[in-house]
N, C-alpha and C positions, 0 to 999 in steps of 0.2 A: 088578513089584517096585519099590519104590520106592528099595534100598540094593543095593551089589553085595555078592556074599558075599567078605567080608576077607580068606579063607585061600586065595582066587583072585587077589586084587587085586597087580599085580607095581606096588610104588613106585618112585621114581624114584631112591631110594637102592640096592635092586635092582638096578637096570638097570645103574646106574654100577658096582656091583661085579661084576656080569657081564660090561661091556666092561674093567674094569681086569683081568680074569683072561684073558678072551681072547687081550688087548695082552699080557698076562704069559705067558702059554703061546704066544705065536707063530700064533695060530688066527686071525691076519689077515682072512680071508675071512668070516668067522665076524663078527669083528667089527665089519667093515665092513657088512654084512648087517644086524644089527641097529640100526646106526646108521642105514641108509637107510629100513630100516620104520619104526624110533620117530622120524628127523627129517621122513617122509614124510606116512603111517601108510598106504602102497601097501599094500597084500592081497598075502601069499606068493605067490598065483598071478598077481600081477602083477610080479613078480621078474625074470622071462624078458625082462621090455622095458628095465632096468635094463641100457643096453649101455654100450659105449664113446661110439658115437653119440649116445643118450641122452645121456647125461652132459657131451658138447660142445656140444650143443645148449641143456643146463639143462632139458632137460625130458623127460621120456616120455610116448610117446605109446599109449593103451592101447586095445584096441579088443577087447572080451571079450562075449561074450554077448548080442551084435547093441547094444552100448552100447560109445560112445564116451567117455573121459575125457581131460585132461591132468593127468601130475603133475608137479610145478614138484620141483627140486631145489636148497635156499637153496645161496647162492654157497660157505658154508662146506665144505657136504657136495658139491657138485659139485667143487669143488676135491682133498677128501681121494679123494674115488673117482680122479678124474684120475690122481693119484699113484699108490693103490693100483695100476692097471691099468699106468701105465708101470712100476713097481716089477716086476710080474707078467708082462708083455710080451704083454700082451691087449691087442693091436692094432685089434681089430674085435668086434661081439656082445656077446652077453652076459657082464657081470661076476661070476657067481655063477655057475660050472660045476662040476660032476665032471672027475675026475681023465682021462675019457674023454670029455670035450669038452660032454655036455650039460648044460642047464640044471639048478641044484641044484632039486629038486621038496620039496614039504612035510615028506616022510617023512626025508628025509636034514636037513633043515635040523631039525625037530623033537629026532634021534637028536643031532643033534651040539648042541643048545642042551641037553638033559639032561644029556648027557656034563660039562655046564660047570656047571652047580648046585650041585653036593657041594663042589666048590673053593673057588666064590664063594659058599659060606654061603645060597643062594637053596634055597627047598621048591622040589620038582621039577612039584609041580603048578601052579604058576604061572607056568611058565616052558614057554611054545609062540608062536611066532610071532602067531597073534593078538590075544596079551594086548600086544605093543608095540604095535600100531595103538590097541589101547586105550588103553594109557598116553599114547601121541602125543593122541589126542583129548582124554582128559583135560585133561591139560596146557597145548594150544591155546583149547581152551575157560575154563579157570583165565586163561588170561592174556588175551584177546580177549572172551568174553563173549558171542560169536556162533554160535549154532547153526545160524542158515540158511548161513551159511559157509563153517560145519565138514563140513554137510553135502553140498557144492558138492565139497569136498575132500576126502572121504572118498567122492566117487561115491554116497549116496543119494540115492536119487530119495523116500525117506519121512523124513521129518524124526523121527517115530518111531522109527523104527531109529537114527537120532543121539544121539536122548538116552538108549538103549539104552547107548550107549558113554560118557559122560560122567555116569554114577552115579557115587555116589561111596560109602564103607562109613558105616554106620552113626555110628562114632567120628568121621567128618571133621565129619559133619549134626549131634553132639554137642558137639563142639568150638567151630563156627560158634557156636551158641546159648549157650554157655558165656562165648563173645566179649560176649554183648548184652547179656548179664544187666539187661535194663531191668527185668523184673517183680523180680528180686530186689532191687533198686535200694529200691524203692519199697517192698517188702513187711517189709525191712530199717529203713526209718521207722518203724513201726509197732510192732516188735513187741521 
C-alpha cells in the first residue's frame, strides 16, 4: 500500500495528549514507557533491557532472536528515566515492572495504554505500543530524510520493512501536492 490507513495513524498531537494524561493521572510508569518507545522506537519486547544499567550506560543492549542490536538513549530521556528510577527506588533491572517484580510484557502494557484513551480524547484503536515506534519512525524520517538509518535503528535488516513504517495517510500525500501547485500555477495563466 502506498498510504497508511488514517483511522490507525496515532499523531503526534495524540501522543502528547496521552503523556499529558498519564503525567495528570500519576501513571508515571506508564508514561515514561511511552516516552522511551516513541523517543527510541525499541519493540515492547525489547522493554526488559530498558534497565537501570541501561540507562547509566545510555544505551541497551539487545540480543533477541540470534540478532544483536544497540539502542542509544538521547541524553534527555536517559536523564528523565535516571530520575524516574531514583524517584521509584529501582536500584538495579529493569525499569518497567509489575507490582511483583517482573518485566511489564505486551498484554499489561496494551491494557493500561487503553485504560488512558477515553481520558486523553485518543480512539482506542490507535493506541498499542507499536503504533509509537511507528510514530518515532515517522517522525525521524520527517526530520533526517534517511531511511538506511532509520533502518540501522529500528533493527531491519530489510529496508522494506522501513518504509513500511514511514507511510504516511493519504491527507499528508494531499497536502504535500497542495504545497506545489506548480500545474495549477500555470493552468491558472491560461484559463
Amino acid at each position: 500500500r502506498a498510504y497508511i490507513d488514517e483511522t490507525r495513524e496515532l499523531t503526534q498531537k495524540e501522543y502528547e495528549r496521552l503523556m499529558e494524561t498519564a503525567g495528570r493521572q500519576g501513571k508515571y510508569q506508564l508514561y515514561y514507557l511511552m516516552m522511551t518507545i516513541c523517543s527510541t522506537g525499541i519493540r515492547v519486547s525489547e522493554l526488559r533491557y530498558v534497565t537501570v544499567e541501561a540507562v547509566m550506560r545510555g544505551k541497551a543492549e539487545i540480543f533477541m532472536k540470534g540478532k544483536y542490536r544497540i539502542v542509544i538513549f538521547p541524553k534527555n530521556l536517559a536523564a528523565q528515566l535516571k530520575a524516574f528510577a531514583r524517584k521509584n527506588g529501582i536500584r538495579s533491572g529493569s525499569l518497567f515492572c509489575t507490582r511483583s517484580g517482573r518485566p511489564l510484557d505486551r498484554r499489561n502494557i496494551c491494557h493500561a495504554m487503553k485504560k488512558l484513551c477515553a481520558k486523553a480524547g485518543v480512539k482506542k484503536d490507535k493506541v498499542f505500543p507499536h503504533n509509537f515506534r511507528h510514530l518515532f519512525a515517522r517522525l525521524y524520517y520527517e526530520q533526517e530524510k534517511n531511511l538506511v538509518r532509520l533502518a540501522d535503528i529500528l533493527g531491519h535488516s530489510n529496508i522494506n520493512t522501513t518504509r513500511i513504517y514511514t507511510m504516511e495517510s493519504g491527507r499528508n500525500h494531499m497536502r504535500q501536492l497542495e504545497k506545489l501547485e506548480v500545474l495549477f500555477d500555470f493552468y491558472n495563466k491560461f484559463s
